[in-house]
Structure formats: C-alpha cells, structure tokens
C-alpha positions as CSV (number, residue, x, y, z in Angstrom):
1,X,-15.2,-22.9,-7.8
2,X,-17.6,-23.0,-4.7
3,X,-20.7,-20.9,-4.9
4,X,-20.6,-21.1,-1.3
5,X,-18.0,-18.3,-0.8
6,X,-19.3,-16.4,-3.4
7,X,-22.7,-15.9,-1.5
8,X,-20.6,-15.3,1.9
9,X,-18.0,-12.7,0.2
10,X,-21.7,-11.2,-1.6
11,X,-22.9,-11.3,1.9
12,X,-20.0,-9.3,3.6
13,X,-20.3,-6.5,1.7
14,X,-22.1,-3.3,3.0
15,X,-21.8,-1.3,6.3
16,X,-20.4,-2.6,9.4
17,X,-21.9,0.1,11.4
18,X,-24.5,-0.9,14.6
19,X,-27.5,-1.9,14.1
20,X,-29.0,1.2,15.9
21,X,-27.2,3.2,13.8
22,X,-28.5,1.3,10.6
23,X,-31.7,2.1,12.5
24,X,-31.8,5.6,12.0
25,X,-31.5,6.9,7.9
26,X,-30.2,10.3,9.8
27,X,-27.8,8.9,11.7
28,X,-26.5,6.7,9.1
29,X,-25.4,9.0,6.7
30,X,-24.2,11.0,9.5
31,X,-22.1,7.9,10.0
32,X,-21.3,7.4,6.8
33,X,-20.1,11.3,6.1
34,X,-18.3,10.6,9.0
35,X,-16.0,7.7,8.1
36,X,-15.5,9.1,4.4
37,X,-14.6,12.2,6.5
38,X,-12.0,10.5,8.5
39,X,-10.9,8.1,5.1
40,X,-10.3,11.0,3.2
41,X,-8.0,11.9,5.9
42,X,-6.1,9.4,5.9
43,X,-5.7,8.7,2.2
44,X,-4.7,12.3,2.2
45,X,-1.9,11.9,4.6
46,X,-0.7,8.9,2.6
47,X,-0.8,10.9,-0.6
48,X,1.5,13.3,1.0
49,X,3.8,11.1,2.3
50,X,4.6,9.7,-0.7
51,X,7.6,12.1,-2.0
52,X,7.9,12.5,1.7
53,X,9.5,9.9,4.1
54,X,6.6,7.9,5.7
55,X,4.9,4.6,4.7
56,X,2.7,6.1,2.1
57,X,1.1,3.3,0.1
58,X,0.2,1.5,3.6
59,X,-1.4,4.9,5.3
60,X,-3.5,5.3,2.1
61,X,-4.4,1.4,2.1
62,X,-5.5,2.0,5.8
63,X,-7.7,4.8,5.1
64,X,-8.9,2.9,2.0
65,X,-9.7,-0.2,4.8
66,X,-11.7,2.9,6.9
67,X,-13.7,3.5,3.7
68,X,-14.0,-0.3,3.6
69,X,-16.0,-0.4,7.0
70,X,-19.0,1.9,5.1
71,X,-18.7,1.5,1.5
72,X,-18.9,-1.5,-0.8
73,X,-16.7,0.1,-3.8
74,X,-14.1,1.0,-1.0
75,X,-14.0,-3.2,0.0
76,X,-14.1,-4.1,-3.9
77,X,-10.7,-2.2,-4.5
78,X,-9.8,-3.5,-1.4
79,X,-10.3,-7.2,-2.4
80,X,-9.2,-6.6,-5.8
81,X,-5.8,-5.3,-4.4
82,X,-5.2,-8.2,-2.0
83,X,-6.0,-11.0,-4.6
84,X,-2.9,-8.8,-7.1
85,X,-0.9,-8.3,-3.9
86,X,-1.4,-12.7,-3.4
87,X,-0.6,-13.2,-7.1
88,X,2.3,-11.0,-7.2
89,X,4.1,-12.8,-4.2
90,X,3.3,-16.0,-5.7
91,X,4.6,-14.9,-9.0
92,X,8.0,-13.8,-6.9
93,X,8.4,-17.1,-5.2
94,X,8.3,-19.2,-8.7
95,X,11.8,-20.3,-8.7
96,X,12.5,-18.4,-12.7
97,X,11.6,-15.2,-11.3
98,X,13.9,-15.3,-7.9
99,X,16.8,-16.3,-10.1
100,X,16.0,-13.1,-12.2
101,X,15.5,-11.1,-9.4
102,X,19.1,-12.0,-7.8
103,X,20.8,-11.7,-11.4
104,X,19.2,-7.7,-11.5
105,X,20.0,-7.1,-7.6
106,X,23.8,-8.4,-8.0
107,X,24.3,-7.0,-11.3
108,X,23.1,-3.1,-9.4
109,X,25.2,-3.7,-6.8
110,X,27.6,-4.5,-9.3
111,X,27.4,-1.4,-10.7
112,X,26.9,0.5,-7.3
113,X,30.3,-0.5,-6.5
114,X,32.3,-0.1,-9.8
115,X,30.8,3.5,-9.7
116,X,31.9,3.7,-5.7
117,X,35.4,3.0,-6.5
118,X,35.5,5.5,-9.6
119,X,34.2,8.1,-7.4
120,X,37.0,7.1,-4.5
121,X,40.0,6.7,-7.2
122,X,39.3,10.3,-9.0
123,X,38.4,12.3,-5.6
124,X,39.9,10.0,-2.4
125,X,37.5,10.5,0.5
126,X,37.3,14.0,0.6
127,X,33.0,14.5,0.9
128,X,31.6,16.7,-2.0
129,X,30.2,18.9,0.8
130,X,32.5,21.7,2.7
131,X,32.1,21.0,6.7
132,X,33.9,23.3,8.7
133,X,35.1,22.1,12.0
C-alpha cells in the first residue's frame, strides 16, 4: 500500500474554510456553527423525505458532504461510505452475483404477473376504486 496517499488523504482532512477566516478563532467557529447550521438542514430535509417522495439518502449525503467542508468526522463517514458504495458495485458486477440478481428480478416479475392475471380473471378491469363520471 503507498504511504504516499495516506499522508495526502491525512493531509486533506480539516476545514476548507479561507484562510482569513482560519485567521480569526471568532470567526471560525462562527463559520463553523454556520455550516453545521446549514448541514443540519439539509440532513433534516433528507430525513423527511425518506417516507416521503424525494431523493432522500442523496439530500442527507449532500448535507453530510456540507458537514464535510468543516468537520473531519463528517469527511471520515464520508470516505468510509464511498469506499462501501465502490465495494458494493464491484461486488454487483462479479458475474455470480448479476446471474442471481436477474434469477430474483425475473422470478418477482414472475410473480407480479401471475398475481396480475388472478386479479384480472376474478374482477375483469373494473378499478377497486368508484369514479364517477
């Protein structure tokens, strides 16, 4: 493994703010409550969107990536969920695993449609709601 990227990936970490901003301890963690502020935001409208329609995970990985700007614990999830997100689409591309995946995905469409036809067969296409015209 190269040391080499360890130091630079050790190096990265920390605040991205200016450098006049660094300057000042005041203004920093003015800064700082800031973009938690905002983060917290975000991941918030991501946690709601989750029963609700709306891209949920990705709105509370983007307020996780605001956090990231500021806070080093905030880029250590964030690396730690890329590398699983890397591994996982490798894992889905090994040739085993698409064959499996196909198998599952025909055999619930499969089903999908037996269940389709039952429901045509016993009630015809009359809708289980009332509309009235």
């Amino acid at each position: 493994m190269d040391t080499g990227s360890d130091e630079q990936d050790a190096a990265a970490l920390g605040s991205r703010a200016p450098e006049f901003i660094k300057a000042s301890r005041p203004l920093h963690l003015s800064w700082q409550v800031g973009v938690f502020v905002v983060g917290l935001a975000v991941v918030a409208a991501g946690i709601v969107m989750l029963p609700l329609p709306g891209p949920g995970w990705l709105v509370i990985f983007g307020g996780m990536a605001i956090w990231a700007t500021e806070f080093v614990w905030a880029q250590l999830v964030l690396r730690w969920t890329k590398r699983k997100v890397t591994e996982a689409a490798q894992k889905a591309l090994d040739p085993r695993v698409r064959r499996r995946n196909i198998i599952l995905t025909t055999v619930g469409l499969v089903i999908v449609a037996v269940l389709a036809g039952i429901y045509l067969w016993k009630f015809g296409m009359v809708m289980p709601w009332k509309i009235n015209e």
